[in-house]
N, C-alpha and C positions, 0 to 999 in steps of 0.2 A: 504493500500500500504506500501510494505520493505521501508527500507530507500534506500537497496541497487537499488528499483527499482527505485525509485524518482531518485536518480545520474544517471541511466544509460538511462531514459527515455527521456530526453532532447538531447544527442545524435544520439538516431536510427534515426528521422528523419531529423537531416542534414545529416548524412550516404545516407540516401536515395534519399535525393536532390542529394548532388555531385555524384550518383549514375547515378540518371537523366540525371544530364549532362555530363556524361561521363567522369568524374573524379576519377573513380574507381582504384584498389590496379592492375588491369591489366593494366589498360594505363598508372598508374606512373608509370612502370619499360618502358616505351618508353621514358621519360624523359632523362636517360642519354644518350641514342644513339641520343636524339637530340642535347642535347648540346653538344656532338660530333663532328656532321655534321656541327653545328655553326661554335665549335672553328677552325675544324679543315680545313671547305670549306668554310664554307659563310663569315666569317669575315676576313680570304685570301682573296676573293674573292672580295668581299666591297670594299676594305684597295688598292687593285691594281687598280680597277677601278677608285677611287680616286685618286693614285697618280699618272694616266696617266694621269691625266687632269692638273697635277701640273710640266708643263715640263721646261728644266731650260733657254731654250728659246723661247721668241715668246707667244703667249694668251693663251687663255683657248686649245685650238683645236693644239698649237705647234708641238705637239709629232707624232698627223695622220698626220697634214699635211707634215709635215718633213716626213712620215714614204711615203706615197701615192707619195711623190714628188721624188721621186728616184727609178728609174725603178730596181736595183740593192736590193731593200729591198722589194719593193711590187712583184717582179719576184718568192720571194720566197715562196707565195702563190700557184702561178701555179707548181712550182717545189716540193710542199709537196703533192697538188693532183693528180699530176703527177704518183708520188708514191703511195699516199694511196687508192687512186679509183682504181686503177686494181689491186693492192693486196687483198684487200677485196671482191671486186668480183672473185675474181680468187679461193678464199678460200670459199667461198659460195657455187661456181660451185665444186670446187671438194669435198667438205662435204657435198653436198646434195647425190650424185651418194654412194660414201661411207657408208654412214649411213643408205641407202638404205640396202644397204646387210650385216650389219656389224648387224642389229637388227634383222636379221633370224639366227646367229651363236648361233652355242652353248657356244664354248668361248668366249664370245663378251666380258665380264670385262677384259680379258687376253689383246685380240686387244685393246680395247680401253685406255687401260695405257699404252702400246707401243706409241699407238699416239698422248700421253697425254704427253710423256717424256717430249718436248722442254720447255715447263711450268716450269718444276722444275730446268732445267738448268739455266733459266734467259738470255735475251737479249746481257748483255755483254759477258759473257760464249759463249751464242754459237753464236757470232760475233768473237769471238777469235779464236775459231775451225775454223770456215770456213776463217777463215785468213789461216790456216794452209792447208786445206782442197782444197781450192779454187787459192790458191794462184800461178804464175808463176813455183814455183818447188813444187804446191801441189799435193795431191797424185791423185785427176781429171786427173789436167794437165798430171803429168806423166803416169797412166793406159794409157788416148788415145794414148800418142804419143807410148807406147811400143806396143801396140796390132794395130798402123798404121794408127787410125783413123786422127790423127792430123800431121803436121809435126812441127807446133811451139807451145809454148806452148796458149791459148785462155788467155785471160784479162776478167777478171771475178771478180776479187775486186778493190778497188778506182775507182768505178765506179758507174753510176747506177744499174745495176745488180745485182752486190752484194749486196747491201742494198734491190731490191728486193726480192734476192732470203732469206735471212734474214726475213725478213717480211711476207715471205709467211711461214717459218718455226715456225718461234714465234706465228703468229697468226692461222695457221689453226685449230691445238688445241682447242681455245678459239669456234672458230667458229661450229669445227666440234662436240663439246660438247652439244653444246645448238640445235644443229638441229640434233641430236641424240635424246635426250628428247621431242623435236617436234614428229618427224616421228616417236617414241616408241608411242606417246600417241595416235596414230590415231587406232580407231578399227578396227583388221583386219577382223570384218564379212564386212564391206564397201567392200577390196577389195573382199574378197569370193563371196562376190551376184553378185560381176561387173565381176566375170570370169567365174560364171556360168552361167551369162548370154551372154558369150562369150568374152569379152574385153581382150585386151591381155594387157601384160605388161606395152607396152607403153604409152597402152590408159588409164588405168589403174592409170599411174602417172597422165599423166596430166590433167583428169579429175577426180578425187579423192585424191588425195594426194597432190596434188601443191596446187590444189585452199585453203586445209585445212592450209598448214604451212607458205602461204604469209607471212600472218600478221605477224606470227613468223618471217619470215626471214626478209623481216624488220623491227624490233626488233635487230636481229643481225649484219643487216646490219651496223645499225648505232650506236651499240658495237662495231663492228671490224673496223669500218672505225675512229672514236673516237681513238682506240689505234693506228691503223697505221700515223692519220693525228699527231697523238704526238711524231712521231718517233726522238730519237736522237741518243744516243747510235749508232745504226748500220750506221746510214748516215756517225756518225765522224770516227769511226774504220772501216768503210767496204766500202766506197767512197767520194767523193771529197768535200769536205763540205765550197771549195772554190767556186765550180763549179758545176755543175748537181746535187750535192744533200747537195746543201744550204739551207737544209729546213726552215722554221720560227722560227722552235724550235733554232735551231742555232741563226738564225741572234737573237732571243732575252738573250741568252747565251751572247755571245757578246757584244752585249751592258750595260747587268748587271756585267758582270766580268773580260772584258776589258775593257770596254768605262767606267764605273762604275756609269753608267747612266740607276740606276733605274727605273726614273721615263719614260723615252723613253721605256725602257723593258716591261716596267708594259703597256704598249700604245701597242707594240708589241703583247703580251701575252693576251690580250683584244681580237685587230683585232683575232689573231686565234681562240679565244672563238667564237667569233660572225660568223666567217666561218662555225665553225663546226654545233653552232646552227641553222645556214641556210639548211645544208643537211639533217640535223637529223630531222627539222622542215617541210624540202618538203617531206622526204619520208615517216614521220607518217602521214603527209597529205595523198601520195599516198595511204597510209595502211589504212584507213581509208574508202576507195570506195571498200573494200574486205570482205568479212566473214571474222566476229567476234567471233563466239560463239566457244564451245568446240569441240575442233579436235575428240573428241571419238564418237559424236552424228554421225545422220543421214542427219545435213544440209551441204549447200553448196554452 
């Protein structure tokens, strides 16, 4: 035996152990994006949970019960689902019908960057437009009233509306992308056998094609409902953030940067975690009673 093989002979095989357990030169490079996720989510995320329990009055519990005990702070729960559950379904329903016919085009990357715009404008961008857009002497308002439709001008921002109609622009993008990718991956011999066996379009979707992108859509659901229930931006520039669209995200604004009461905020910014993991928790449960397997196959 080399000498060169004696030195290198004592290494191959721990190589091959850390090999075994999955320590290899591919799983270290997951190592930075974990400590990423650390710094950048979980030890936020730790660090808040903590300090809602450290409130500057009252016990361990001061900050929910303070927050629960004020119909004017827990109201703004129902007034963020208020908004974000019919914006996300709203955007679901009209990107399923879309994406429907938008993956028989020949230009479909063309279409689908047009519909992708609002993404790259950002939230507060085009809550500014439709300030201008939307607004008593915007240019809505004024079209109807010259061609007669209207006689005054419609109230369409500082309001709920606006922040919906907001919500429905920023997020359908998001939504109509991912169930684009859905409805692409489904094999089109499924629909061909089922129209030459007579099925017409209709029947067509809903027994081949919905049962296959449930699971997908929620998935997305509870994507788009995640960004809508986070809404801030559009509620403060596009309606009343006194009133109808005081969402949560606010009321814990509020209390970090006026009241300057972190640790109430960090209580705040909790309860809305736990809300949202309640939805997202029942609808992977509902997801769950549906086909699983790959949209391209033959089940169903």
């Amino acid at each position: 035996m080399t000498p060169a093989s004696s030195t290198t002979s004592p290494a191959r095989p721990r190589r091959r152990t850390l090999a075994d357990r999955g320590f290899d030169s591919v799983t270290l490079l997951l190592v930075p994006a974990a400590l990423f996720v650390i710094v950048v989510f979980v030890y936020p995320f730790l660090f808040g949970l903590f300090l809602s329990f450290v409130p500057k009055e009252g016990g361990l519990f001061g900050n929910y019960i303070r927050f629960f005990s004020d119909p004017y702070m827990y109201g703004t729960i129902w007034l963020t689902l208020r908004l974000a559950l019919p914006v996300t379904l709203l955007n679901i329903a009209l990107s399923v019908p879309i994406a429907m016919q938008v993956r028989h085009l020949r230009r479909q990357r063309l279409l689908t960057t047009i519909l992708v715009l609002p993404i790259t404008l950002g939230t507060v961008l085009v809550a500014e437009g439709l300030l201008n857009y939307l607004g008593p002497q915007g240019w809505l308002n004024r079209t109807m009233i010259l061609i007669g439709l209207i006689d005054r001008p419609i109230r369409l921002i500082q309001n709920y509306w606006g922040v919906f109609i907001s919500l429905v622009i920023t997020g359908f993008p998001f939504t109509f992308l991912l169930t684009l990718s859905m409805i692409s991956g489904i094999d089109p011999a499924l629909e061909q056998a089922a129209a030459t066996l007579g099925a017409r379009a209709r029947n067509r979707f809903w027994h081949i094609v919905l049962p296959l992108i449930i699971p997908g859509l929620a998935v997305t659901f509870c994507l788009a409902f995640v960004d809508a229930f986070s809404v801030f931006p559009s509620a403060v520039l596009l309606g009343a953030p006194a009133g109808e669209t005081r969402v949560i995200s606010f009321a814990a604004a509020q209390a970090a940067f006026e009241q300057y009461d972190y640790s109430y905020a960090s209580a705040i910014a909790m309860i809305m975690a736990v809300v949202q993991f309640g939805f997202v928790g029942a609808v992977l449960a509902v997801r769950g009673l549906f086909y699983k397997g790959p949209a391209g196959g033959g089940k169903g």
